[in-house]
C-alpha positions, 0 to 999 in steps of 0.5 A: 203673568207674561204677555199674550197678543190678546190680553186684557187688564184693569187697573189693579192688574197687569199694565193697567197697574202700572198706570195706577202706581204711576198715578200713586207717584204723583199723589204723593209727589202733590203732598205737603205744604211744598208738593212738587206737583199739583195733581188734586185727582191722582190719590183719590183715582188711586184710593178708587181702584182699591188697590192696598199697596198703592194706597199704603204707598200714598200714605207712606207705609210702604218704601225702601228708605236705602234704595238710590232709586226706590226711596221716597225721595227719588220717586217723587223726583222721578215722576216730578221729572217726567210729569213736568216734561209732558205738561209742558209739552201741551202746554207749550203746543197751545201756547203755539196755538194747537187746539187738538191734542191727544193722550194715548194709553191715557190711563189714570192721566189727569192732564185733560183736567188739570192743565190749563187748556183754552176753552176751545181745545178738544183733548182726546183720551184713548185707552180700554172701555173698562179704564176710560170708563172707571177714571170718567165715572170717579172723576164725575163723582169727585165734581172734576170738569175739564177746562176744555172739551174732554173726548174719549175713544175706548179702545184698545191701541191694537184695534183700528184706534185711527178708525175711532179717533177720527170717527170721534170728531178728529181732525187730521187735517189740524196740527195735533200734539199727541203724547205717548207717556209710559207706552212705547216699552210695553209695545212690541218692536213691530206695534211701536212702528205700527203705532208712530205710522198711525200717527204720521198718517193722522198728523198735519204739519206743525204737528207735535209728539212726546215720548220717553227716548229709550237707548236699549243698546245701552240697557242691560238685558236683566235691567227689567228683573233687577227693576222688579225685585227691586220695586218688590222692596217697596211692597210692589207685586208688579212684575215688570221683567213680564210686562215690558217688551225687551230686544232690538226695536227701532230708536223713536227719534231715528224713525220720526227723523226718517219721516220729516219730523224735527227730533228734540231728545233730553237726556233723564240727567239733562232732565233732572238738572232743569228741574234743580234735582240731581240723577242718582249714581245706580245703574236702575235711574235711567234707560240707559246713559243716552235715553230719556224724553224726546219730543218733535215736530212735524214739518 
């Protein structure tokens, strides 16, 4: 089903399902005597949502052994890529002494719980009522506790999250690391601006943000079909081509740039090479030749 202005999803549906098959990626990429990840509460979140395609995918019943992009092994170097890239941003904003961080669209993301905070950081979670209180009630359940003190804001981001954020006890004045995972394409071109402003706002220097770096001059424009019929090979039944917001939009770090903040882009291959992996030669592997992650400072 395509977008509306007001639509509304959980996590077997819609773009809430995309963050369940993200979190299904790293499941599998934690599997093994060698995982290239250690997330302990991706497969059991996934195997709670119930959803039988992401839970054949974790269990490997399900893949397209000859597709550059969607065979096993490329998944899980892919979300191996981008899962590091995002930890090591929280982790190195503590180490530099940050001690307020906030995940947007959190999802079925685990870095509240997983990563090693300092006891005196306070990490805020933000997404819908319904998908912050499925992923803190199962992870309860499962004995899981956060290192350092976990805060959640349910709310949807085209409500007056600022609002609730820091009625949530943040801090504008203190420097925050803030992520934006998976986010920015499932935004229309107008919320993406929306969205950074409201993180100027409430953003102090020294400061910190991460996100994918998505060049779409470069992207073709039948990119989100040929990504959906490709992933259906693989029993996905996520239509991305209705999800994803396509069309001109403001480049990320050209807009942070305009607003004093210090752009850092990788490009997916220079990502893949820190990592020891090597980006498949197809079309499909990254958002274009010149996109990949970007972080910034404020300041």
């Amino acid at each position: 089903m395509a977008r509306t202005e007001n639509d509304s999803w959980d996590l077997a549906s819609s773009v809430g399902a995309t963050a369940t098959a993200v979190a299904a990626q790293r499941a599998m990429a934690s599997q093994g005597p060698e995982p290239l990840l250690n997330d302990p509460w991706a497969d059991p979140l996934v195997r709670a949502v119930g959803s039988d395609t992401f839970v054949k995918l974790i269990d490997g019943k399900l893949g397209d052994t000859n597709d550059p992009v969607m065979n096993r092994k490329a998944v899980l170097e892919q979300i191996t890529v981008r899962t590091r890239y995002f930890d090591d941003f929280f982790t190195q904003a503590t180490d530099a002494g940050i001690r307020q961080a906030v995940i947007l669209a959190s999802g079925l993301d685990t870095r509240a719980y997983r990563l090693p905070w300092p006891a005196d950081t306070v990490v805020y979670e933000i997404d819908q009522p319904e998908v912050i209180e499925f992923k803190t009630r199962t992870l309860a359940d499962l004995g899981a506790k956060p290192p350092a003190q976990r805060r959640t804001v349910a709310i949807d981001l085209r409500e007056d999250w600022p609002a609730a954020l820091v009625g949530s006890g943040f801090d504008p004045s203190k420097p925050t690391a803030w992520s934006a995972e998976g986010l920015l394409v499932y935004l229309p071109p107008e919320a993406q601006d929306r969205l950074f402003d409201n993180v100027v706002m409430l953003s102090a220097p020294g400061s910190r943000i991460a996100c994918e770096h998505m060049d779409f001059r470069s992207i073709p424009a039948d990119w989100a079909e040929k990504l959906t019929e490709r992933s259906r090979r693989i029993g996905s039944k996520i239509n991305l081509a209705e999800l994803f917001y396509t069309g001109d939009r403001n480049s990320a770090g050209e807009y942070l740039s305009e607003r004093g903040w210090r752009v850092d882009i990788l490009t997916t291959k220079q990502a893949f090479s820190a990592n020891g992996f090597q980006l498949p030669q197809d079309e499909l592997a990254s958002f274009g030749g010149s996109s990949g992650y970007l972080s910034a400072v404020l300041g």
